[in-house]
Structures are given as C-alpha cells and as structure tokens.
C-alpha positions in Angstrom: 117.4 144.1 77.9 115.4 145.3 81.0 115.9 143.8 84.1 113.2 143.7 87.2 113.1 142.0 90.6 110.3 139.6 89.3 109.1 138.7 86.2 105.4 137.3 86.7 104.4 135.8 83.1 100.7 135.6 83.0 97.8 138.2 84.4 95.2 136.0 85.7 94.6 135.9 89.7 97.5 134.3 90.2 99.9 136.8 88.5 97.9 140.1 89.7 97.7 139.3 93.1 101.3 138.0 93.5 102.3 141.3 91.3 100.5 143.6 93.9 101.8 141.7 96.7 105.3 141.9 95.3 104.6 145.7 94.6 103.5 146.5 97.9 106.8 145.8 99.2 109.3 148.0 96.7 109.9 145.0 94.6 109.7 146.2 90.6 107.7 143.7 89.0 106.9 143.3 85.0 103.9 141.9 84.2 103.0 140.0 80.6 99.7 139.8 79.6 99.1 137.7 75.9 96.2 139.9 75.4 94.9 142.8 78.1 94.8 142.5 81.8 91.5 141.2 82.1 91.6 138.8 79.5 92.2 135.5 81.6 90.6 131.9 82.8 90.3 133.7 86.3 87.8 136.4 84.8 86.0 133.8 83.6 85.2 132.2 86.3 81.7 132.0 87.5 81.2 130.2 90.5 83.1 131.4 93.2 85.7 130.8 95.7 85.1 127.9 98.4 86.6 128.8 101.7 85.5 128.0 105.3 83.7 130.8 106.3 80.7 129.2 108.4 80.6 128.1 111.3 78.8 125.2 110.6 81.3 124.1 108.4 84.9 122.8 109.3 88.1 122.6 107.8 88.0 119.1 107.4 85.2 118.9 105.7 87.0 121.2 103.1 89.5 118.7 103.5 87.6 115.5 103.2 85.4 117.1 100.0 88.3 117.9 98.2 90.4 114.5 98.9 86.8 112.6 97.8 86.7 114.4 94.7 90.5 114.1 94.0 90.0 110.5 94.3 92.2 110.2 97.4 95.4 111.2 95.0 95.5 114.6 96.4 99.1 115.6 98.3 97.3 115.9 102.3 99.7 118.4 103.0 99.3 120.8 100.7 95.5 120.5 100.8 95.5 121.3 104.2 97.9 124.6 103.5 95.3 125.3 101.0 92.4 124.9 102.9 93.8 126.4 106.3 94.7 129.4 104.3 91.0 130.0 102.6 90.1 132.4 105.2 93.0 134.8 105.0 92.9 134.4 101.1 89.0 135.9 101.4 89.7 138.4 103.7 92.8 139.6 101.7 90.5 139.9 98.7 87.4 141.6 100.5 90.8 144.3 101.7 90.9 144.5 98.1 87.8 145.5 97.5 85.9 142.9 95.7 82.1 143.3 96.3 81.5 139.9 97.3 77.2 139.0 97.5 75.8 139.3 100.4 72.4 138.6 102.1 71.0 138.8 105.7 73.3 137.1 107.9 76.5 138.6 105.6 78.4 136.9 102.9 76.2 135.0 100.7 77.8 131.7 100.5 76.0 129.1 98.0 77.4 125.1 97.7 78.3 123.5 94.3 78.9 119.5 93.3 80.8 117.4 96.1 80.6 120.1 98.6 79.2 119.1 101.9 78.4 122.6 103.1 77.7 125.6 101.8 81.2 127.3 101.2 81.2 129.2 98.5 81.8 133.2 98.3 80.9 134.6 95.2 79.6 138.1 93.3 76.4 136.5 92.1 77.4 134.7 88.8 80.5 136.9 87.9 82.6 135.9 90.6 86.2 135.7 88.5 85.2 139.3 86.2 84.5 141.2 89.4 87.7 139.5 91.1 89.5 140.5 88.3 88.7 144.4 87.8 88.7 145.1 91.4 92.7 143.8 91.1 93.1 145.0 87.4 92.2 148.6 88.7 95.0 148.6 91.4 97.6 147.0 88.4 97.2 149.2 86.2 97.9 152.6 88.4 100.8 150.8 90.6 104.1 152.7 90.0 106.1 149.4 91.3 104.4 147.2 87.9 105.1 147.5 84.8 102.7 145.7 82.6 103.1 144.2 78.9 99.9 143.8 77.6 99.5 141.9 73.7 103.1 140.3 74.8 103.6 136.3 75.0 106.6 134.6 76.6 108.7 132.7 74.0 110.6 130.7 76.3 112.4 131.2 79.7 115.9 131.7 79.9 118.1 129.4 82.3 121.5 129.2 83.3 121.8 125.7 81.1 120.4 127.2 78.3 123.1 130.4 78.1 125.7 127.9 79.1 126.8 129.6 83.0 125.2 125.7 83.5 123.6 126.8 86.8 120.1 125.3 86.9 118.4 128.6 87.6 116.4 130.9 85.6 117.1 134.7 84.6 113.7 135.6 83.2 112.6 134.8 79.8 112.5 136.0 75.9 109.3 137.6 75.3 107.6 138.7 72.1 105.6 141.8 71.5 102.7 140.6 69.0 102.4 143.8 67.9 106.1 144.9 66.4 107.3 141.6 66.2 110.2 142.4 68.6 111.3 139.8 70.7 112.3 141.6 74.2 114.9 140.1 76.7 113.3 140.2 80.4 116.1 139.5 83.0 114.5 138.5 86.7 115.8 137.6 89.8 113.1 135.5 90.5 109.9 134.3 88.1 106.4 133.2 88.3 104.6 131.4 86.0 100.9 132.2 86.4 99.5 131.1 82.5 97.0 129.1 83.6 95.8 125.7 81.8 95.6 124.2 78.8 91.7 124.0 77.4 92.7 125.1 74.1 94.2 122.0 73.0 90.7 120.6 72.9 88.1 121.8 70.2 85.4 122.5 72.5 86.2 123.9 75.6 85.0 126.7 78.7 88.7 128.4 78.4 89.2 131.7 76.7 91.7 132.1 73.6 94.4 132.8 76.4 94.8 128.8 77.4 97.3 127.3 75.5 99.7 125.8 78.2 102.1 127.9 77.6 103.7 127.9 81.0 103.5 124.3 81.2 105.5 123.6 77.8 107.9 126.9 79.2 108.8 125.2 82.2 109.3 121.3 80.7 111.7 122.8 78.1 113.8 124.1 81.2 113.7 121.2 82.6 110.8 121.4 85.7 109.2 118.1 86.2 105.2 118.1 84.7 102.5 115.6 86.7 99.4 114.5 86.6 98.6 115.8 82.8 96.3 113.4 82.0 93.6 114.7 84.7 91.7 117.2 82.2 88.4 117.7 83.5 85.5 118.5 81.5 83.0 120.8 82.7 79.6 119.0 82.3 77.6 122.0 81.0 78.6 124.2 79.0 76.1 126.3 76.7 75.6 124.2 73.4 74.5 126.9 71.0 76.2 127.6 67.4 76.7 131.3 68.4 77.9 130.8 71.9 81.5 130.3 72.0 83.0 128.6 75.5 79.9 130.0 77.5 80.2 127.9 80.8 76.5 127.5 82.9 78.0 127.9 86.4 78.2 124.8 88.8 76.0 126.9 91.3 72.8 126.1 88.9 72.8 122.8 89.8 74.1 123.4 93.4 70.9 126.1 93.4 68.5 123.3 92.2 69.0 122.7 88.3 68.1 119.3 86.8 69.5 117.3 84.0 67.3 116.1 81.9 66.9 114.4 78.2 65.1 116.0 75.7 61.6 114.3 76.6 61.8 116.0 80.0 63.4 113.1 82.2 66.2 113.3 84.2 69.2 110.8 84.5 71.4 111.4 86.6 69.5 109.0 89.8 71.3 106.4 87.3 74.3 107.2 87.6 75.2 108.6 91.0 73.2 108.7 94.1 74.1 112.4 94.3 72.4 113.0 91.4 73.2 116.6 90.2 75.4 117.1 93.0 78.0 114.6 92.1 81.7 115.5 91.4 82.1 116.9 88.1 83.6 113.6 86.5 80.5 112.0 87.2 78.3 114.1 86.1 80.5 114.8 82.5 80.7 111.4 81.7 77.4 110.5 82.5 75.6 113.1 80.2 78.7 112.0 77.7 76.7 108.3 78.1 73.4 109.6 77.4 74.3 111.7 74.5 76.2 108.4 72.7 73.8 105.8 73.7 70.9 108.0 73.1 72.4 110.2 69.4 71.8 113.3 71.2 73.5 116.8 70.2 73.1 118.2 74.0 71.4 117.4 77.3 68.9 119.7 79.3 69.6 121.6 82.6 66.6 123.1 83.8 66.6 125.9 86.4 62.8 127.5 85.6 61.1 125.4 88.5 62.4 128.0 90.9 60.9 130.9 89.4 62.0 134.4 87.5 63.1 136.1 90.7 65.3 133.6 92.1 67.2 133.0 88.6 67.5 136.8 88.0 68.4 137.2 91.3 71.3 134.7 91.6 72.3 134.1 87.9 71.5 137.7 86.2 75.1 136.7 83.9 73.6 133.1 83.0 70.5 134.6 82.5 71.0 137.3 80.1 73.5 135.6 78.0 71.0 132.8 77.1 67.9 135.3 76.8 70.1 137.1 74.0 70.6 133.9 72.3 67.0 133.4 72.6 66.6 131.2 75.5 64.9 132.6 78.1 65.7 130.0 81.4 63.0 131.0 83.4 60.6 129.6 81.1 62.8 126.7 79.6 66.0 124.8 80.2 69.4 125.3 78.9 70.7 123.3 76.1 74.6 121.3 77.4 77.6 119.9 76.5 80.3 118.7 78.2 83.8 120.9 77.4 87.7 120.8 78.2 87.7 122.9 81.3 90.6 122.5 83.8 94.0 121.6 83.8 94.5 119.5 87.3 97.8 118.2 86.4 100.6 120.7 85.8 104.2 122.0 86.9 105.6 119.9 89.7 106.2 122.7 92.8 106.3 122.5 96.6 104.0 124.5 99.5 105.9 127.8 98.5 105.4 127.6 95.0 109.0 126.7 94.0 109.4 124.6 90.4 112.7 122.1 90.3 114.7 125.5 88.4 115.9 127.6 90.9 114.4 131.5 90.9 111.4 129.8 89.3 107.9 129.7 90.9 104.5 128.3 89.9 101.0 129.3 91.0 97.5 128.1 89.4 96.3 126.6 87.2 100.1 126.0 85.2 100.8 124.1 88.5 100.9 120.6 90.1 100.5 121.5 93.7 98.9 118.0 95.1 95.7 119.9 96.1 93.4 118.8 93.3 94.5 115.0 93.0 92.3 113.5 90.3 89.7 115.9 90.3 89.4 119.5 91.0 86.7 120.4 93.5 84.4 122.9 92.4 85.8 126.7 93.5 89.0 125.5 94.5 91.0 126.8 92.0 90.8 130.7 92.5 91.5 129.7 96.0 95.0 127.6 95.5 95.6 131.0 93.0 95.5 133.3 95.7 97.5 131.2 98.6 100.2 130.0 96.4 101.3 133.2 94.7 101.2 134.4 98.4 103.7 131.8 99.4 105.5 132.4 96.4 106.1 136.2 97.2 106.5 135.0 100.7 109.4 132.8 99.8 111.1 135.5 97.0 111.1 138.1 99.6 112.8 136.1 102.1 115.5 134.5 99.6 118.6 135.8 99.0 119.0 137.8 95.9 120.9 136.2 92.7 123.0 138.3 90.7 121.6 138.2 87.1 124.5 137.9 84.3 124.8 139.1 80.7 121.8 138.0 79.1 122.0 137.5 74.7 119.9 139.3 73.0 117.3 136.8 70.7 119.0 135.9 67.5 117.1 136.2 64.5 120.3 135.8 62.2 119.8 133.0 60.8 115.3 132.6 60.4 113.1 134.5 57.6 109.8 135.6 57.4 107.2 132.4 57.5 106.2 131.9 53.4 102.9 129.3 54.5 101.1 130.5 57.7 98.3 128.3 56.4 100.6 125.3 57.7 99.8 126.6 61.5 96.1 127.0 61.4 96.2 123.4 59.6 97.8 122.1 62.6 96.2 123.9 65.1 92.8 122.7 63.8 94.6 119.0 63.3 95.5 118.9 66.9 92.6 120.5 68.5 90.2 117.8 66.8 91.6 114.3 67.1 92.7 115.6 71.1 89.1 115.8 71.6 88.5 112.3 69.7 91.4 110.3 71.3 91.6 111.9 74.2 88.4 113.2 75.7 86.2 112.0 78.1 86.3 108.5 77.8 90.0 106.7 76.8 91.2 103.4 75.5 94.8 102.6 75.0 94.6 102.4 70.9 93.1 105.9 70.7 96.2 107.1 72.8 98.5 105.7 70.8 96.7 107.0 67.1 97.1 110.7 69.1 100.7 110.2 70.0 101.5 108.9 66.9 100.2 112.7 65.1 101.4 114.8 67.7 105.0 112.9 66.9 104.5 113.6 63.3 103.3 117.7 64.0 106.2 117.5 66.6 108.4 117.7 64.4 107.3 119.9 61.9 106.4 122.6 64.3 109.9 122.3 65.3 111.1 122.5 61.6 109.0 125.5 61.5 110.2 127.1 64.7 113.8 126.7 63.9 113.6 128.4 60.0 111.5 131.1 60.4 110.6 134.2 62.3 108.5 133.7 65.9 105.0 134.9 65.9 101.9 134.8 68.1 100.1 131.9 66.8 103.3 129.9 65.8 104.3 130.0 69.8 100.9 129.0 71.0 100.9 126.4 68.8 104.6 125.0 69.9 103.3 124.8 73.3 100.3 123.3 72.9 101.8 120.6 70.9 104.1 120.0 73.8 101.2 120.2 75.8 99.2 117.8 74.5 102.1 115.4 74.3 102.8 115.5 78.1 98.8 114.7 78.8 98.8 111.6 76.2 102.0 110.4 77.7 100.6 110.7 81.2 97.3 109.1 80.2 99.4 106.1 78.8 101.4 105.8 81.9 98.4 105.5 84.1 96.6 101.3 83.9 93.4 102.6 85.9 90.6 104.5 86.0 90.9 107.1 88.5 88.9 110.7 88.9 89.1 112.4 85.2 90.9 110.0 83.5 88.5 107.0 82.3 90.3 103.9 80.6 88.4 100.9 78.8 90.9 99.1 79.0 91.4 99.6 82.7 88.1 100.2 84.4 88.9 99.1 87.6 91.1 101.5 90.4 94.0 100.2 91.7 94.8 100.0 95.0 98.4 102.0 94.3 97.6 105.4 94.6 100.7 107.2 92.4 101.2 110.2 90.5 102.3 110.1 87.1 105.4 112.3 86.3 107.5 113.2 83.4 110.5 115.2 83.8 111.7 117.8 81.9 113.8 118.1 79.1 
C-alpha cells in the first residue's frame, strides 16, 4: 500500500495542472497515466482554448454563445464561473510557459462554430500537444509527483465498499499493465480527470485512452452520472483508410473552409443560416443527411481558396498530415466524416469540483459541470479543465484532512488466469459497432432498446468474466465501457425530445421543460 495526499487518476489537462498545482503547495500527489504522460484527449486537441481576451468581446457573449449552443440546458451558474475565470485560466497557462500564436497586436485569437467573436487562443493547429509538453515537462521533474505511467485504475475504493460504511473515498486499486500487479493507492482526497468516452463508438476523434473509465469508476461508488446521452460528433474528421481518429480542427471552417458534395456544391445554406459556422450538432447531422440521402462515403471541406500561405501558416499540423496521405489541401479539399468526439454529459459535481462521495473530485471531460448543457461550444472544454481542477485543489487545500484507515490489499485468491481472451476483443468490437448504429447521430426509440437489450446480454458476461479471472488492461476498459455505454442509452431513453446532440424520430419537437437527465449510482 502507498499512501499520498491526492491521488489524481488520469494525465490529461485536467490531472497535470491540478497535480502541479497541488505540488506547488507541499502536497504529495501520484499521478496514473493508462499509457505515458502525453498520451491524452487534451494533447489532442487542435483548436484552442476560448477565453475573453478582447476587448471587443464581453463575457456575456461567452455566456450567451455557450448557453445557445447548449441549447439553453446549461447550469448559468457554473457557466458564468467558467467563463469569468477564462482569463486567469490563460494567464496561468501563458506563466506556464505555453507558446501561445501570436501576430501584430499580440495573442492571435481565431473564432470557431457558434462563437460570436473571435475568442480563441491557440498554438497554431496544435494547441492541446503544445499545452501538454509545456506541463508534461514540469510533471515529470517535480519532486512533490510521483507519476504511474502504463497504470489503469481498476476501481476506487470507498468507505461502503471496505465496510467502515462512510460514503467517502480512500483512493483506488490500480493495475500496473506491465507486471500485472494490482497496487493499493490510499488518498486523502481524489480526482478523477480520465476524460470521455469516444471509444465506445467505432469511429471516433478520441485516442485509445477514452474509454470512460472515470465515469463507470465513480457510478460503481455511487456518484450520480447526467446528461450521458449528449455525445457529440465532431463533423469532420479525416475520412481516409490509413488515418486513424485524425480530427480537421473547427478553426478551418471558422478560417473560411466550405462544405461541399462531391460535385463541388456546398450544402450547408440548407440547413442553417450559419452555414459552416453553425454549432457542431448542426453541422454533424446535416453532412450525416447528405451522405444517407445522397450514398455518399464522405463530404468535402475545402480550405484551398485562401491560398498556400495562409493554410501553411495557420494549419501547418492539418496540412502535413493530409499531404502525407496524399492530399495536398492547398490544391484540393479534405475528404470528412462525422466521429464520436465529446462526452458532454458525465459525473454529477458542484462549482468546486466535488462528486456526491466525499474526498472525491471531478474535472473535465469525466464531469457533469452544467457548463456544456446540450452541446459543447467549440474550445470550451480545455477551458472548464483548467478552472475546475483549480477549484478542486482550491477546495482540498482548504478541507480538513481525513484520516485514511487500513486499506485490503486486492484479492486474487479466488480468480485464474483468463483461458479465451478472444471473448474480450469479440465484445469490444460487438459494442463499439451496433453503439455507432443504434446510437449515433440520429436516434429512434426501437434502436435504443435493440442496444440496451445487447449491452444487458454483454453486461453480464463481462461481469462473469471479471469475477473468475485475473484483471487485465483490456478486460478493465472494456468493463467500463460497457457501463458506459449503458448509462448513455439509458439517458437517451429517458429523454422524449430532441434537444442539442441528442436527435429523436420519435420526438422531434423540443419541449418546453428544460431538465437534465440523471441516473444515480449504484
């Protein structure tokens, strides 16, 4: 058993900055990684980070933008924190180091779909991998952090589940993929920062990394999960046999890109009045229209109207990725699909970051903060990363610390070594594919049902599996994202409209009742 003052379970922005925070004030933090440091959501991330920087902008428009795009279920209060905080959040980073682009009048800021103002701080396309190097560097050399790379969380432990029957938690049971050993991690406090859930979808922007593994962590213990069934699809990502999750940045189109069908003609006049510049559930499920009414493969966005030395200049990632696959986007326009891309729903928490388990904090993606209602704004989630894991540490600092108690070491007494690992990658590839056929972009009630109906079935004999044999890498990924998928098909049932990223047949129209949809935990 090792014990530390906070256990932070996932290494994206969330995780490193609260970590380095944390650090910065004597507290001993451990840090678990799945794979290395810098393999996250948050390095992924190309756009940038929308903050009020201008003075031409306002922090209501921030406001108003991201309530429009939530589709007026967005938690007001917590938007406002968010958006109030943006400032402070950039400045912390710049203190940080991140090179951030800049042109004659200082920051570069460029505007993306349902902004109203230019608001967005980024390092040119590579916003997320820059962010996350600059704080990687500091991580890794900290004497106060202890990181756990290759290591996944098996479960947290709680007070209920060691039988003190407090409703707190004392860390969690984490396995190292590389021995097999399963280590016990006592905390005072805990924050999950794993980010989302793309991976329960066949096509999606996420890396490996996104498997909801927070999410499923924290229902088992009991927190309260909302809003699953908001799962928004990036409209464009690369389609390309040998391109595997490559997302084209929203900034294209916010830059001037066009959709367009094969024969040259764009589409999107049809559907929106603000065309390429419409929220992202807009713009997803209208290229989703054209490619089923029309048999298409892909769409077209097309960038090469504003010439080589703008598109090098502003999208040099975007534009050498594509030129080694052979598409050169000066001269021609990017063949895209839509893809599972964020998870807006997540682990119920209030403005501090605290979960419904005492000692156990949220921030991220995992979360349900109220600031992305129906639909996430584009660049706002780097931003709730960085001013939620601050309020977390804010809020562990100030508390009280719990004494932690005997924890038991994991028993493997009574499991053997798996004899049919073929039985995961079946399911895994099961689930992956009908969640993307049920429960994609466009949803009627019978499709739901078929989905719940298998993840009931594979429920069960993941659960069969996890109880006889040994844990391992894949076998916990797949557990939670089984769980996962069952909380966002339950919340999709639970919700008779259509509202922001979550399109019913069967109930087009909104309602009037503006609700969230919550499940609590087990």
């Amino acid at each position: 058993m090792q014990n530390f003052d906070v256990l932070i379970i996932g290494s994206g922005l969330a995780g490193q900055s609260a970590a380095l925070r944390l650090a910065g004030q004597n507290s001993r933090v451990a840090l678990i990684s799945k794979r290395k440091l810098e393999d996250s959501a948050s390095g992924w991330a190309q756009g940038g980070i929308a903050a009020v920087l201008d003075n031409r902008d306002s922090i209501e428009a921030h406001i108003q933008d991201t309530l429009i795009a939530g589709a007026w279920l967005n938690d007001e209060k917590a938007t406002r924190f968010v958006v109030e905080n943006g400032r402070r959040a950039i400045e912390w980073l710049i203190d940080q180091g991140v090179p951030f682009t800049k042109d004659e009048s200082g920051y570069h800021l460029t505007r993306e779909g349902g902004h109203s103002a230019r608001r967005v701080i980024h390092v040119a396309d590579a916003t997320g991998a820059a962010v996350q190097q600059t704080l990687t560097e500091k991580v890794r050399v900290h004497p106060n952090i202890t990181v756990f790379e290759d290591h996944i969380a098996v479960d947290l432990i709680t007070g209920k589940k060691i039988g003190t029957g407090e409703n707190r938690c004392y860390g969690a049971y984490v396995l190292n993929s590389a021995s097999g050993e399963v280590l016990t991690i006592g905390a005072t406090n805990t924050l999950i920062g794993t980010g989302g859930a793309g991976k329960v979808y066949l096509f999606t922007t996420n890396p490996d990394t996104s498997t909801g593994d927070g999410i499923a962590m924290a229902w088992r213990a009991g927190c309260r999960v909302a809003n699953m069934e908001f799962i928004q699809f990036h409209p464009t990502c690369l389609y390309h046999p040998k391109a595997k999750s490559f997302l084209i940045s929203e900034a294209v189109r916010g830059e001037g890109g066009l959709l367009k069908l094969p024969d040259g003609t764009r589409f999107m006049p049809e559907h929106d009045e603000r065309e390429e510049l419409a929220p992202r559930d807009i713009v997803a499920r209208a290229i989703d229209f054209e490619m089923k009414k029309r048999g298409l493969d892909c769409v077209y966005l097309d960038i090469s109207h504003k010439g080589e030395a703008f598109i090098k200049n502003h999208f040099p990632n975007i534009h050498a990725r594509c030129l080694e696959l052979g598409i050169d986007i000066t001269l021609e326009p990017i063949p895209v699909v839509p893809a599972a891309h964020y998870t807006c729903g997540g682990i119920v928490c209030d403005l501090r970051g605290r979960t419904d388990v005492e000692g156990l904090y949220v921030a991220g993606e995992a979360s349900c903060t109220g600031l992305h209602g129906a639909n996430r704004l584009a660049s706002n989630s780097l931003l709730e990363c960085l001013v939620f894991s601050e309020a977390a540490v804010g809020d562990m600092l100030s508390s009280p610390k719990a004494t932690l108690p005997d924890l038991p070491h994991w028993d493997e007494s009574r499991v053997t070594d798996a004899d049919e690992e073929v039985v995961i990658s079946h399911n895994w590839d099961e689930l992956r594919r009908f969640m993307w056929d049920y429960v994609g972009i466009v949803r009627t009630t019978k499709r739901l049902k078929r989905a719940k109906h298998r993840i009931d079935m594979l429920t069960r004999e993941i659960e069969e599996f996890y109880a006889n044999f040994r844990v391992s890498h894949d076998l916990i990924e797949l557990r939670n994202l089984v769980a996962t998928a069952d909380l966002i098909v339950r919340c999709a049932l639970r919700r008779k409209e259509s509202r922001g990223l979550h399109y019913s047949r069967d109930y087009p129209e909104t309602s009037t009742k503006i609700r969230d949809t919550v499940v609590k935990g087990r």
